[in-house]
C-alpha positions as CSV (number, residue, x, y, z in Angstrom):
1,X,-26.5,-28.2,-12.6
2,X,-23.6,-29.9,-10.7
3,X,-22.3,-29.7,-7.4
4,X,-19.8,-27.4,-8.3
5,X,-22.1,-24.9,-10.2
6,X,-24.7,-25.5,-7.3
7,X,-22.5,-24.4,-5.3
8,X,-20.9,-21.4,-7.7
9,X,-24.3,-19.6,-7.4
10,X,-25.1,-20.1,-3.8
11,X,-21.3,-18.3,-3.2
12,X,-22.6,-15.6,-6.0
13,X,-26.0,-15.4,-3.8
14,X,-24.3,-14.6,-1.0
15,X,-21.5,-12.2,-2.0
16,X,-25.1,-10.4,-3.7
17,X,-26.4,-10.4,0.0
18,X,-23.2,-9.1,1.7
19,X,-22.8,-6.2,-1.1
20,X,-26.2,-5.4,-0.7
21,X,-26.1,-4.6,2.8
22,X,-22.7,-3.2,2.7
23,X,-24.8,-0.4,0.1
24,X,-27.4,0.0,3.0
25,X,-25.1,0.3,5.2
26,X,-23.5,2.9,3.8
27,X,-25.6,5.4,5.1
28,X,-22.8,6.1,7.9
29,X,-21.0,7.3,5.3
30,X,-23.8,9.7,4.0
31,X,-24.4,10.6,7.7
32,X,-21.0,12.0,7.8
33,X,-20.7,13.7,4.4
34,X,-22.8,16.4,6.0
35,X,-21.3,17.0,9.3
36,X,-20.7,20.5,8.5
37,X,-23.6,21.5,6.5
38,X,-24.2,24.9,8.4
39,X,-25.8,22.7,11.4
40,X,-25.1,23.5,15.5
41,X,-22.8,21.9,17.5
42,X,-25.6,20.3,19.7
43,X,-27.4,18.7,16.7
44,X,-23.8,17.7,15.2
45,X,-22.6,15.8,18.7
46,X,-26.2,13.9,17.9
47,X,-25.3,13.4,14.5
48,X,-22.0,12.0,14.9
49,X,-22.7,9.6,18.3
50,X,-25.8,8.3,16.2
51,X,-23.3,7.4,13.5
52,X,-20.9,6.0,15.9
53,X,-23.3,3.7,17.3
54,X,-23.4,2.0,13.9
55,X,-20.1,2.9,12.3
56,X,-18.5,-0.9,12.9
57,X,-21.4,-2.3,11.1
58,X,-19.9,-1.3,7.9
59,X,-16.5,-2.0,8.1
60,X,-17.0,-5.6,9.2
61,X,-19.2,-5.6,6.5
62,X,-16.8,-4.0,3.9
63,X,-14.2,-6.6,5.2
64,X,-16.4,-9.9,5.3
65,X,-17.8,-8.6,1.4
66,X,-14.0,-8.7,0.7
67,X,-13.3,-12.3,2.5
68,X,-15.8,-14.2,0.9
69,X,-14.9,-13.1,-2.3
70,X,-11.3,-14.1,-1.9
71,X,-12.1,-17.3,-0.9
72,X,-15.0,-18.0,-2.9
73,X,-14.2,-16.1,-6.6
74,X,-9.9,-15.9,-5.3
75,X,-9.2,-14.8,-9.5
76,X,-11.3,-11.7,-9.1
77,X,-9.8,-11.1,-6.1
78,X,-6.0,-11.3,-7.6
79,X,-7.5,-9.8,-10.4
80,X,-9.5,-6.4,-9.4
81,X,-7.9,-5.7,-5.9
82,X,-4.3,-6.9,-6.8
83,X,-4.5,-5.1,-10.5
84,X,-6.4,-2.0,-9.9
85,X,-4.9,-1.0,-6.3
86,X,-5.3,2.1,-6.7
87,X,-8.9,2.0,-6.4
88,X,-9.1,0.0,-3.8
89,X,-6.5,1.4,-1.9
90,X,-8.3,5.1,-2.0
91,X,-11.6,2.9,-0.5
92,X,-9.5,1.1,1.9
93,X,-7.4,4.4,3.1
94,X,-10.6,6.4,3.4
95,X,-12.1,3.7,5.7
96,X,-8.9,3.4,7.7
97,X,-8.6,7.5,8.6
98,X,-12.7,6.9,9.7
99,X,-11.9,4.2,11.8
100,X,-9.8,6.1,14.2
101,X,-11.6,9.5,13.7
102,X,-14.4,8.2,15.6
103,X,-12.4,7.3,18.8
104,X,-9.8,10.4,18.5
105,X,-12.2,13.5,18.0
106,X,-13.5,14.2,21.1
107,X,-10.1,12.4,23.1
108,X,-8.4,14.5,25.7
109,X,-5.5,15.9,24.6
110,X,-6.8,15.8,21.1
111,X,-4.1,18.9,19.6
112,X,-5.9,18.7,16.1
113,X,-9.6,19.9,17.1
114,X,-12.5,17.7,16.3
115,X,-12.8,19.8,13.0
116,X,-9.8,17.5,11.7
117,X,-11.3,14.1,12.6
118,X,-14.7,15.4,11.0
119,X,-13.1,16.5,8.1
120,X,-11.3,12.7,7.7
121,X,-15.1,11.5,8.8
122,X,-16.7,13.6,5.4
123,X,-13.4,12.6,3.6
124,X,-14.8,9.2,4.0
125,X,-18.2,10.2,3.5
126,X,-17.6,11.5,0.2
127,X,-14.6,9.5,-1.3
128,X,-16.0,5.9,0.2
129,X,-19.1,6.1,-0.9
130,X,-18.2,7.2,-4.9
131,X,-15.3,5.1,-4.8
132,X,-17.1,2.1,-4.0
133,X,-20.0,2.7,-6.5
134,X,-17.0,3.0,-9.3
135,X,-16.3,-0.1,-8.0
136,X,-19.3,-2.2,-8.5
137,X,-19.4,-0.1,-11.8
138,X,-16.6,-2.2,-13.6
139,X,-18.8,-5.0,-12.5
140,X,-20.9,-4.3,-15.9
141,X,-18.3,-1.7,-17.9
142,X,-14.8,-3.8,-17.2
143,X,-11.6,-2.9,-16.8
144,X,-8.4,-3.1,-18.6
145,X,-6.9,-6.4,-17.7
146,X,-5.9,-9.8,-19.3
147,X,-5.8,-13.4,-17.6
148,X,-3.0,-15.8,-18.3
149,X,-3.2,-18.4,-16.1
150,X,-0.5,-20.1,-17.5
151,X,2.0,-17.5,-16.4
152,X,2.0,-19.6,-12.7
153,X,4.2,-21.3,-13.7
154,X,6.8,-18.6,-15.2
155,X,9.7,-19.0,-12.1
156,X,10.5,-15.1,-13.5
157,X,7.1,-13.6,-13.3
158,X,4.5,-15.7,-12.0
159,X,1.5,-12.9,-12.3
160,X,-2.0,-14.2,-13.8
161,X,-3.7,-11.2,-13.8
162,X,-1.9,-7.9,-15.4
163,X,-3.5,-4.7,-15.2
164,X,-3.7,-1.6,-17.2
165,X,-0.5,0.9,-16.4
166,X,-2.6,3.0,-14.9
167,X,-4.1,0.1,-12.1
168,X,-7.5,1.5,-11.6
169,X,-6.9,5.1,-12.0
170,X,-8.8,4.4,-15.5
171,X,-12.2,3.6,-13.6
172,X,-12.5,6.6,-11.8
173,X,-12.5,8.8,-14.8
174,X,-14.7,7.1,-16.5
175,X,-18.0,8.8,-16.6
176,X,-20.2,6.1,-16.8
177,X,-18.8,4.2,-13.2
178,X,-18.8,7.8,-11.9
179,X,-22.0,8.3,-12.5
180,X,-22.8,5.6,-10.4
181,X,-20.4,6.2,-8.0
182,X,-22.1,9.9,-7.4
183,X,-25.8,7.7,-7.1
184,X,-24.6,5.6,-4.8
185,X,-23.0,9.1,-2.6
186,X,-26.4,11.0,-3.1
187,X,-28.3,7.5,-2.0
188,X,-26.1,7.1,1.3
189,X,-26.7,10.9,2.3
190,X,-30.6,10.0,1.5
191,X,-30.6,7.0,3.8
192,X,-28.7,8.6,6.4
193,X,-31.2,11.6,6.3
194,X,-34.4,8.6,6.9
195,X,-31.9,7.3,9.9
196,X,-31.4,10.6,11.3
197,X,-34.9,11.0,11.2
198,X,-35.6,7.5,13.1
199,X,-32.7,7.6,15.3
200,X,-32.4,10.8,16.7
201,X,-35.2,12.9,18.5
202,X,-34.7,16.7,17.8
203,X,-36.9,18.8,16.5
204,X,-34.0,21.3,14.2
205,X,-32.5,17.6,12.9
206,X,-35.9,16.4,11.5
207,X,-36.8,19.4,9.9
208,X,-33.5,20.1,8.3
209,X,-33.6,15.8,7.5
210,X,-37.0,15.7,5.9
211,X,-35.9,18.8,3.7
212,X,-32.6,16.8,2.9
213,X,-34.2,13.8,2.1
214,X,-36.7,14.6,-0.7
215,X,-33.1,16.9,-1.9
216,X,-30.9,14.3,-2.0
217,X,-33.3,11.5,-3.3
218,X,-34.7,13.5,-5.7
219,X,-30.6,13.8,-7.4
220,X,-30.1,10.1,-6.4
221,X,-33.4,9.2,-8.5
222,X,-32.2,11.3,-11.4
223,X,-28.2,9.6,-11.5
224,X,-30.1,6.2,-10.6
225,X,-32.3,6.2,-13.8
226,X,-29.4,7.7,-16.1
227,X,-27.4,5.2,-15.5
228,X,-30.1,2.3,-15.5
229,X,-30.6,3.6,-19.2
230,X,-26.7,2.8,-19.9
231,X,-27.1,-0.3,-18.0
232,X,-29.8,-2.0,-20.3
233,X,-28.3,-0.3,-23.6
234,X,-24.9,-1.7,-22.5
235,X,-22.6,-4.4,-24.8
236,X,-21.5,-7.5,-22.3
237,X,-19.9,-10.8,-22.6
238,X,-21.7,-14.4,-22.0
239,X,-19.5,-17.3,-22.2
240,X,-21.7,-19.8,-24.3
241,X,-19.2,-22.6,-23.6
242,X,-16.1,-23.7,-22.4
243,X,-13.3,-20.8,-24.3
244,X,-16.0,-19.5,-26.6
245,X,-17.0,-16.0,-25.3
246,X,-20.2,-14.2,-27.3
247,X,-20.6,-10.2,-27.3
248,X,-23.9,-9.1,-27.1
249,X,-25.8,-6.2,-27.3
250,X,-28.1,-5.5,-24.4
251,X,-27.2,-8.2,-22.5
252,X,-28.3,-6.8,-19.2
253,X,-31.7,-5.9,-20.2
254,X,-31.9,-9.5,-21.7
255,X,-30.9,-10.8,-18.4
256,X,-33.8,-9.1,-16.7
257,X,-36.1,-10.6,-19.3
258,X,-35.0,-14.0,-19.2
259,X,-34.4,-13.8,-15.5
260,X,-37.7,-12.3,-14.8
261,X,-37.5,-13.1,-11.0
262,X,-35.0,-10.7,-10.8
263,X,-36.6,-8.2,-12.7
264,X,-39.7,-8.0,-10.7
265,X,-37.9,-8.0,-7.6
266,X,-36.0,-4.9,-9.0
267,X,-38.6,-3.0,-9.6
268,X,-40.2,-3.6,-5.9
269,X,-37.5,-2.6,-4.7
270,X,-37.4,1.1,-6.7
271,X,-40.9,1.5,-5.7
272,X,-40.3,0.4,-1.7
273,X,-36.8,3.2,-2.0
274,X,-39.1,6.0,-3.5
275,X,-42.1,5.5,-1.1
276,X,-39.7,5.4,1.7
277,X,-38.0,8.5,1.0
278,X,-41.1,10.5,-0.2
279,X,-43.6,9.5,2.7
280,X,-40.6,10.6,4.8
281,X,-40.1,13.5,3.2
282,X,-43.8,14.7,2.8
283,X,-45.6,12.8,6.3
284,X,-44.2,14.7,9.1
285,X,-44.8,12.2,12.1
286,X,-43.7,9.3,10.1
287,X,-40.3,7.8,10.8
288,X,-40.1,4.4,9.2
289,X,-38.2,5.8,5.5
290,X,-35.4,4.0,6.6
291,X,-36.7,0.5,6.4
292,X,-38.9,1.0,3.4
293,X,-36.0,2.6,2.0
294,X,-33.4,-0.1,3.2
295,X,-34.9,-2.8,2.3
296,X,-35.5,-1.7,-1.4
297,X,-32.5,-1.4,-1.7
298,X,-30.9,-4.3,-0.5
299,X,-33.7,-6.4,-3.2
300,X,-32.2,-3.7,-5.8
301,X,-28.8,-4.3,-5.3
302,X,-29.3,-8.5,-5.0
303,X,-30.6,-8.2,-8.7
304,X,-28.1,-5.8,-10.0
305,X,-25.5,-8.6,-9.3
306,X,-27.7,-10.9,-10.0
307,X,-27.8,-10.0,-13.8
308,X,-24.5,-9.2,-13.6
309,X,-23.1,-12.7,-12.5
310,X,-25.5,-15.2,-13.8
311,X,-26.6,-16.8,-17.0
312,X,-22.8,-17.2,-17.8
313,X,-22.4,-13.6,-18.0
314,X,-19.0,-12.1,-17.4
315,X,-19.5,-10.1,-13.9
316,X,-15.8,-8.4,-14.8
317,X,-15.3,-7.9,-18.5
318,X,-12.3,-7.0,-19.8
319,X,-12.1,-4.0,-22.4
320,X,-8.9,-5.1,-23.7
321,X,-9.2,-8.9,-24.2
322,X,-12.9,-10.3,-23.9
323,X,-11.5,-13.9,-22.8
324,X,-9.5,-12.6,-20.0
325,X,-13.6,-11.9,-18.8
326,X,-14.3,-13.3,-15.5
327,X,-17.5,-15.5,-14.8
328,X,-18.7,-17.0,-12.1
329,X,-17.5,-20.3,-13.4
330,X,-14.1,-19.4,-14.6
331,X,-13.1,-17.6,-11.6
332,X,-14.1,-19.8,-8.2
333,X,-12.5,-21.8,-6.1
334,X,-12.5,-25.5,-6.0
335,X,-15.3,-27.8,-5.3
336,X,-13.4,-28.5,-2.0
337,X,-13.0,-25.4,-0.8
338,X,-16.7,-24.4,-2.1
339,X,-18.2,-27.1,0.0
340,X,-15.7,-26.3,3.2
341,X,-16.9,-22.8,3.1
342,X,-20.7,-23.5,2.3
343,X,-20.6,-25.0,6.0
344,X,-19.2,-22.2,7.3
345,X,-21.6,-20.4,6.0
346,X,-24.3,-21.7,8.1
347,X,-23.3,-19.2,11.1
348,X,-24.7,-16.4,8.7
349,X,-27.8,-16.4,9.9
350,X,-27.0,-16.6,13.3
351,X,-24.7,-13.5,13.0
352,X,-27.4,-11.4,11.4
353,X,-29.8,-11.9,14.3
354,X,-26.9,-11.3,17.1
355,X,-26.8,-7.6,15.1
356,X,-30.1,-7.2,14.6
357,X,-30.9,-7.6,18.7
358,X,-28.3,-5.2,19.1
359,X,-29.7,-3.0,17.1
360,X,-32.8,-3.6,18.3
361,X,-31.6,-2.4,21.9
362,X,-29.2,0.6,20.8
363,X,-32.4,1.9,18.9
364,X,-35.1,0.9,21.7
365,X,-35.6,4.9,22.0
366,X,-34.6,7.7,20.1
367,X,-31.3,9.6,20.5
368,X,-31.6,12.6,22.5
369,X,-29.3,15.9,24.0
370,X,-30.3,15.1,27.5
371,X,-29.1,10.9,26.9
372,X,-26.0,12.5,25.1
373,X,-24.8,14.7,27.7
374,X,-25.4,11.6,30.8
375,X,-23.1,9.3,28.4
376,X,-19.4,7.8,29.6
377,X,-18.3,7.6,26.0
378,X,-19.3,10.4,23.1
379,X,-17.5,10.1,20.1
């Protein structure tokens, strides 16, 4: 490998890393999907200030996940977020009304009634969570869009990437990215039941989280394996040089096979998500799901774009003209900016453990009514 393809993977690597934990960390999201699931008002104030606590975590990571692939892979970025907008304009608007539910709900002079800010707060919950599974979806099932990169240079209509007429609305009704989409919503609701669980000490919310936990993950398990099964039966793309773009049957579960690292690490990280959520769910004094569960899937999510970006397979494909496909190769930036960026990148790891010691110290203890009601700021 070159520089430039060195340096093409280690970008891929890390987008893998940032959409992995953006998936964990969408257990906010999950947290707030069940807000008004017939629970009290004391255990709900719990609920909701546990989120809040956290609820920045995801954005920033929603919006770095979103940076680095602009800079690092900018055609998929004209591409999928300037094509199919409509998509990503539903994720972005549901993550905009949680942002200022949080800090408007309990405010004085508040004339809509927390109610409304909880109902924006599920609205995310439910509509973030799908939306952004869809999303990752058309990673492996495409999307109706061809790539002229000559058309720069048209002074009347300089557009690369041109879309589908319907600019995303396409993905969401299609039942295969949906049935992700509904995994991923059934996952967060699972992981926020394991952090509810290790986060907040009262008695009524780890009873009613243990019980929500093996519910939720047993449904999550079910969509999860379906749509595995259409995953490794899937046709894909693999460019097998320069202009010449293969179909092939399977080409996922090849990927796996030939990729074997990623395979095994795969299926760790389905075993480390299933203990976590059924020791949980059947070990009453044990609180540590939420790790177990985590970091499974994080390692899952790493291989899923794993397969679907390397081995010059097409991590976008398009439905309607296979050599509009993007890959990892036809679709960075330049070796310049690669190498500018990779430097940058350095700070990663120092960012990471400035959140982790905060989380650390937010979490030292268990949540409680008695903390809660001795706080400045509730959300």
């Amino acid at each position: 490998m070159n520089t430039l393809e060195c340096l093409q993977a280690y970008w891929w690597l890390l987008i893998s890393v940032l959409g992995a934990l953006l998936v964990f960390l969408l257990f906010v999201q999950g947290g707030q999907s069940m807000l008004r699931c017939g629970i009290g008002e004391e255990q709900r104030q719990l609920m909701v200030n546990s989120l809040g606590r956290k609820w920045e975590f995801t954005f920033t990571t929603l919006v770095v996940f979103g940076g680095a692939f602009f800079a690092a892979f900018p055609l998929f970025y004209s591409t999928s977020f300037g094509g199919a907008y409509w998509l990503w304009m539903l994720i972005l608007l549901s993550f905009v009304v949680q942002a200022f539910s949080y800090e408007f709900r309990r405010k004085k002079g508040n004339i809509y009634g927390t109610a409304t800010y909880d109902g924006f707060l599920m609205f995310n919950g439910l509509v973030g969570c799908v939306l952004l599974g869809v999303a990752v979806s058309t990673f492996f099932f495409g999307g109706e869009f061809t790539v002229t990169k000559s058309a720069i240079l048209d002074p009347a209509n300089p557009v690369i990437s041109t879309w589908a007429d319907t600019h995303g609305l396409e993905a969401i009704v299609r039942p295969v990215n949906l049935l992700l989409g509904f995994a991923v919503f059934f996952l967060a609701r699972t992981l926020a039941c394991l952090y509810f669980i290790n986060n907040i000490d009262d008695a009524v919310i780890d009873t009613r989280m243990r019980r929500g936990a093996l519910i939720n993950g047993l449904i999550f398990a079910v969509l999860f394996v379906a749509y595995v099964i259409f995953l490794l039966c899937a046709w894909g793309y693999r460019v097998s040089a320069p202009g010449l773009v293969d179909i092939e049957p399977n080409i996922y579960l090849h990927n796996f096979i030939n990729m074997w690292w990623f395979g095994a690490a795969f299926l760790v990280g389905v075993v480390m998500v299933l203990y976590g959520i059924f020791r949980t769910a059947l070990t009453k004094a044990w609180r540590g799901g939420i790790w177990w569960a985590g970091i499974g899937v994080v390692l899952v999510v790493i291989c899923l774009f794993g397969v679907a970006g390397y081995g010059g397979t097409a991590y976008l494909p398009s439905t309607v003209d296979p050599a509009s496909s993007l890959t990892i190769a036809n679709s960075s930036s330049s070796l310049f900016t690669l190498k500018v960026m990779a430097w940058v990148s350095i700070s990663v790891p120092f960012v990471l453990g400035y959140i982790w010691i905060v989380w650390r110290k937010m979490n030292a203890t268990p949540l409680t009514a008695e903390e809660l009601s001795q706080e400045h700021h509730t959300y």
